[in-house]
Residue frames as a rotation matrix with the C-alpha (Angstrom) as fourth column:
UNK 1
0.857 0.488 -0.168 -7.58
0.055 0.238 0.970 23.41
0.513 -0.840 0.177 -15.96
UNK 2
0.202 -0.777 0.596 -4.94
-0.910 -0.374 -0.179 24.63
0.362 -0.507 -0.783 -13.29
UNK 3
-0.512 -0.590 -0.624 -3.16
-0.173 0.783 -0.597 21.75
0.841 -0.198 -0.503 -11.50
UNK 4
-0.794 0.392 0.464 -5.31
-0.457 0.119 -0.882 22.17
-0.400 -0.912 0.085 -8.25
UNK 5
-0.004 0.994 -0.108 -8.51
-0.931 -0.043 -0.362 21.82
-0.365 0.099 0.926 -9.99
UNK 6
0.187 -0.031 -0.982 -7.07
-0.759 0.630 -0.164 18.79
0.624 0.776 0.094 -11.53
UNK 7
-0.681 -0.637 -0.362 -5.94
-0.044 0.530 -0.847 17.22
0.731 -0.561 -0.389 -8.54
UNK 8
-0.538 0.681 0.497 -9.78
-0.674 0.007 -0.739 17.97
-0.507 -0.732 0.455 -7.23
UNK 9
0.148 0.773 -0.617 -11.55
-0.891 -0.167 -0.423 16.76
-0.430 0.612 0.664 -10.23
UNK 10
0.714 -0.070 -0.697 -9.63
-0.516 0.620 -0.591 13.98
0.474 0.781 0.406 -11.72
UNK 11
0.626 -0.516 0.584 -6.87
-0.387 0.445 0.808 12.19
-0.677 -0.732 0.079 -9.14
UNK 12
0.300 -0.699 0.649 -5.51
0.627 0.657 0.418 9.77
-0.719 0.282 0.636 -11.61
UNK 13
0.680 -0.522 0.515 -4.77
0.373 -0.358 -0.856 12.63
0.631 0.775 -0.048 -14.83
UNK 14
0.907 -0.296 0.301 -3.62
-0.414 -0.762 0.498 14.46
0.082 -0.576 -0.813 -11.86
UNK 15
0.443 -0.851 0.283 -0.80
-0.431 0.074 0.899 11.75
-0.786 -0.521 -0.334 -11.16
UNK 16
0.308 -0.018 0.951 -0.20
0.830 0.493 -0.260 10.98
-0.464 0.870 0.167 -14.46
UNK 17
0.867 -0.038 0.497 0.72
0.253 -0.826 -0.504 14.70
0.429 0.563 -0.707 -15.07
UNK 18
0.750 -0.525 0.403 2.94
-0.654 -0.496 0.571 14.84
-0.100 -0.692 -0.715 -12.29
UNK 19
0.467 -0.652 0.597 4.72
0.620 0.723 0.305 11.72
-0.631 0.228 0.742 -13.38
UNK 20
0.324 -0.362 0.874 5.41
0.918 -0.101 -0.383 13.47
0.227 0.927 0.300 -16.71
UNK 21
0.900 -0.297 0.317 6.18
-0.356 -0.923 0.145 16.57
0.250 -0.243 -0.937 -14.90
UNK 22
0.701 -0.561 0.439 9.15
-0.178 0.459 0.870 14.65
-0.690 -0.688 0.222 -12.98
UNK 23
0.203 -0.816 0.541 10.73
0.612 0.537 0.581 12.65
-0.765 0.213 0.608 -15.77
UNK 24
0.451 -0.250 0.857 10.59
0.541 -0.687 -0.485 15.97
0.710 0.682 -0.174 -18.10
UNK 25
-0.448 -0.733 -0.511 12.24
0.894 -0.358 -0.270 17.71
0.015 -0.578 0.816 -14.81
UNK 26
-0.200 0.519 0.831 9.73
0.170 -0.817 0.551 20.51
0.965 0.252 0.075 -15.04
UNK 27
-0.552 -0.134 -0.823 10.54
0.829 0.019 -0.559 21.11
0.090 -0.991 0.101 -11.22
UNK 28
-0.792 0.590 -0.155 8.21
-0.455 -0.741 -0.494 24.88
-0.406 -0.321 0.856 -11.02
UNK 29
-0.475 0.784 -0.399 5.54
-0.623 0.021 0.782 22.88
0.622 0.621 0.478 -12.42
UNK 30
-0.384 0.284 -0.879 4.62
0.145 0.958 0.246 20.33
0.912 -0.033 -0.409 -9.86
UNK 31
0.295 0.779 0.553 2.11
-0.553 -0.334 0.764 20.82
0.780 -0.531 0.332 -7.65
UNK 32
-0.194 -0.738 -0.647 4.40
-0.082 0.669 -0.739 19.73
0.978 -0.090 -0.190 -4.73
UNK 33
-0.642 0.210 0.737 2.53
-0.738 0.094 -0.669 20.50
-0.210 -0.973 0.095 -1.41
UNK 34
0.455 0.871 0.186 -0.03
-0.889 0.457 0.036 17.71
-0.054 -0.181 0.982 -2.93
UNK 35
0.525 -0.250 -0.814 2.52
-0.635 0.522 -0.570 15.81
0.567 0.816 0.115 -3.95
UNK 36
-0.714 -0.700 0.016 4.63
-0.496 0.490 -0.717 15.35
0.494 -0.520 -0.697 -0.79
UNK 37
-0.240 0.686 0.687 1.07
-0.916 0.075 -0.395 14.86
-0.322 -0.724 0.610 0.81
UNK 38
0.736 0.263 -0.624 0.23
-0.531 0.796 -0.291 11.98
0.420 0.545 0.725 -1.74
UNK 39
0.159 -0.839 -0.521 3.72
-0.382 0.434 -0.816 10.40
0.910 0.328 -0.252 -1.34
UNK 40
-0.798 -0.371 0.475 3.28
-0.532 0.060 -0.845 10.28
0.285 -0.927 -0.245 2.97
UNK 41
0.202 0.547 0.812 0.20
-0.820 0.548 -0.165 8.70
-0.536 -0.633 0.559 2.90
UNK 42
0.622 -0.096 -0.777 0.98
-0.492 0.724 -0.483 6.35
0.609 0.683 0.403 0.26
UNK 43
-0.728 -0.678 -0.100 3.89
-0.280 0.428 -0.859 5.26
0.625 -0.598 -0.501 3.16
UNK 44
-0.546 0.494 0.676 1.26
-0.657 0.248 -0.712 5.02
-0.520 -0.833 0.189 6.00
UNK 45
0.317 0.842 0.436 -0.70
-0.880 0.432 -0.195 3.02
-0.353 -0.322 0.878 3.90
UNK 46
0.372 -0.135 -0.918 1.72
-0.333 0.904 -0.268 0.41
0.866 0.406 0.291 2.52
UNK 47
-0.734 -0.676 0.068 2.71
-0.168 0.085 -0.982 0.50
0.658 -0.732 -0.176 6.25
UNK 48
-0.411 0.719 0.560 -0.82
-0.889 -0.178 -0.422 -0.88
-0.204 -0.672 0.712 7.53
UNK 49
0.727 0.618 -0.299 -1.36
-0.681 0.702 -0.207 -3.11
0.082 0.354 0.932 5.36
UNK 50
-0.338 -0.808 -0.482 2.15
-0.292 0.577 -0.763 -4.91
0.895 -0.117 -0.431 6.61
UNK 51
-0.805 0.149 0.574 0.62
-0.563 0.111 -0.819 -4.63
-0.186 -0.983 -0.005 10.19
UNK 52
0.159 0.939 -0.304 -2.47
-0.986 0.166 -0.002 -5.85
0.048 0.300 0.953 8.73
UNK 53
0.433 -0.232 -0.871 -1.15
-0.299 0.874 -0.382 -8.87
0.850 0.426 0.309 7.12
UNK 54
-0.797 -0.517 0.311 1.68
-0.371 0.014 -0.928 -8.99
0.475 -0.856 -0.204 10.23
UNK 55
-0.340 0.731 0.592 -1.45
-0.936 -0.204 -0.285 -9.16
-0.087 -0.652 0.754 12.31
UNK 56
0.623 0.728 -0.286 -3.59
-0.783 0.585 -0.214 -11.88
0.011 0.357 0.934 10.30
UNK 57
0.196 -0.784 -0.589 -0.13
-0.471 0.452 -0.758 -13.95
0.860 0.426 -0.281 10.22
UNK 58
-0.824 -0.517 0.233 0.57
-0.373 0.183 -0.910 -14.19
0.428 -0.836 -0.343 13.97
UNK 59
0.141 0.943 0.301 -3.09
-0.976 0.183 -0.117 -14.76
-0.166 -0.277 0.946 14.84
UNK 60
0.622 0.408 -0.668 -3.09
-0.636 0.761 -0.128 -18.02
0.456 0.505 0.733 12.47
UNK 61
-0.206 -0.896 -0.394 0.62
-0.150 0.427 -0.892 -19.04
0.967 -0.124 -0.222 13.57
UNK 62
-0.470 0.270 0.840 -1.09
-0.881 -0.083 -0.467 -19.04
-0.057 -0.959 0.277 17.49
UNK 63
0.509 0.855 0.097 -4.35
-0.820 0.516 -0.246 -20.65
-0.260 0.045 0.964 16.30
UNK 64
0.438 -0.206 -0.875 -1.93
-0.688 0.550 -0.474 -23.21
0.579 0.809 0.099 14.65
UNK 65
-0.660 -0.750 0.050 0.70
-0.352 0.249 -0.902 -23.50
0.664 -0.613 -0.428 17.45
UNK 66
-0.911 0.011 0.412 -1.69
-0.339 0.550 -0.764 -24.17
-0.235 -0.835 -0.497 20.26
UNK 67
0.293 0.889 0.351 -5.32
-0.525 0.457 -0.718 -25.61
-0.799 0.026 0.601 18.55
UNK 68
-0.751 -0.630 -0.197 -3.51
-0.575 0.479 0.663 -28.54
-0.324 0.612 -0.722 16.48
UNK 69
-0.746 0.396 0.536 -6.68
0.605 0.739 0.296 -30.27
-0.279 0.545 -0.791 16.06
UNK 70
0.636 0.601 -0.484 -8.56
-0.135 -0.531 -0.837 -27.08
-0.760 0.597 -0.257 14.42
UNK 71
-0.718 -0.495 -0.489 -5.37
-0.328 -0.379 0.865 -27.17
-0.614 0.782 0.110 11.63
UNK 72
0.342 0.234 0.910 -6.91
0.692 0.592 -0.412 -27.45
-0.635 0.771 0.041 8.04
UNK 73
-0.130 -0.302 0.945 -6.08
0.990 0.006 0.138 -26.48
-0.048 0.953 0.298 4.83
UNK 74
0.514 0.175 0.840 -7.50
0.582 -0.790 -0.192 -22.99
0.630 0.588 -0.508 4.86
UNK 75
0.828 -0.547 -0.123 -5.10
-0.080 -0.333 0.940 -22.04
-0.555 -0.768 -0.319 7.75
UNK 76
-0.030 -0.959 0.283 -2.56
0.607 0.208 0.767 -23.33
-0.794 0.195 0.576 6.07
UNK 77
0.496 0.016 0.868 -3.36
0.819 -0.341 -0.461 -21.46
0.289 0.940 -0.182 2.90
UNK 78
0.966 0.085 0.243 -3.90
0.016 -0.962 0.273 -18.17
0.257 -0.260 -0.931 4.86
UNK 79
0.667 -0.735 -0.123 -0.02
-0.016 -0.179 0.984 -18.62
-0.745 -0.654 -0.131 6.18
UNK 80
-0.107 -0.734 0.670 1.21
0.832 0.303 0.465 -19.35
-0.544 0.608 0.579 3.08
UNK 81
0.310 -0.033 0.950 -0.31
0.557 -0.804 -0.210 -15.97
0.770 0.594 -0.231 1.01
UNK 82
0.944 0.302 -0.135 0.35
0.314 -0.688 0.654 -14.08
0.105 -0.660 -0.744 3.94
UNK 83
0.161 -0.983 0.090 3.81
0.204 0.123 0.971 -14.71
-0.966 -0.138 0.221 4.12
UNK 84
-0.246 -0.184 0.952 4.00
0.964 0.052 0.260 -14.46
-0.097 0.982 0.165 0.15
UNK 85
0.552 0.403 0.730 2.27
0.665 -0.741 -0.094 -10.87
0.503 0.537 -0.677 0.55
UNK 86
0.692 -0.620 -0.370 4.78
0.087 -0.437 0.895 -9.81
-0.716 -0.652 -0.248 3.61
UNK 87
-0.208 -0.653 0.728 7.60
0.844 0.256 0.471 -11.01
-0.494 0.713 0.498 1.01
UNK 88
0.023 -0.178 0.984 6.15
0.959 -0.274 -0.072 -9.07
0.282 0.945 0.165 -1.77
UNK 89
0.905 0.422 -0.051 5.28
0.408 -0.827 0.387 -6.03
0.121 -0.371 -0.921 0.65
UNK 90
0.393 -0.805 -0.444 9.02
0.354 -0.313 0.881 -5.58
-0.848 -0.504 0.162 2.06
């Protein structure tokens, strides 16, 4: 199976070949116009889900700041993983 057809048919051997293409340096072997394509959205999407979180963070940190007598516990959670996934995101 050529490297396109694999990269229609199967996604994950696909990047699992291309890994082992890389760290064996087989540089004419890698199917690099999918690859750079893989590698830019993979940025856009670890770069939404910061805005995401960014988003879901500042919302609560309002809702906190001015409706002090809505605070409870699951507000407080949500600020605390949020902030723990921003952390792990950066």
């Amino acid at each position: 199976m050529s490297t396109l057809n694999l990269y229609e048919a199967d996604f994950y051997a696909w990047t699992q070949e291309q890994a082992m293409l890389l760290r064996s340096q087989e540089w004419n072997s890698i199917d690099l116009p999918n690859l750079i394509e893989e590698i830019e959205s993979l940025g856009k999407q670890q770069r939404q889900e910061l805005r995401n979180r960014l988003s879901v963070l500042i919302g609560h940190l309002l809702k906190w700041h001015y409706q002090p007598q809505q605070r409870s516990r699951s507000w407080l959670a949500t600020l605390r993983i949020q902030r723990l996934d921003i952390t792990d995101a950066t």
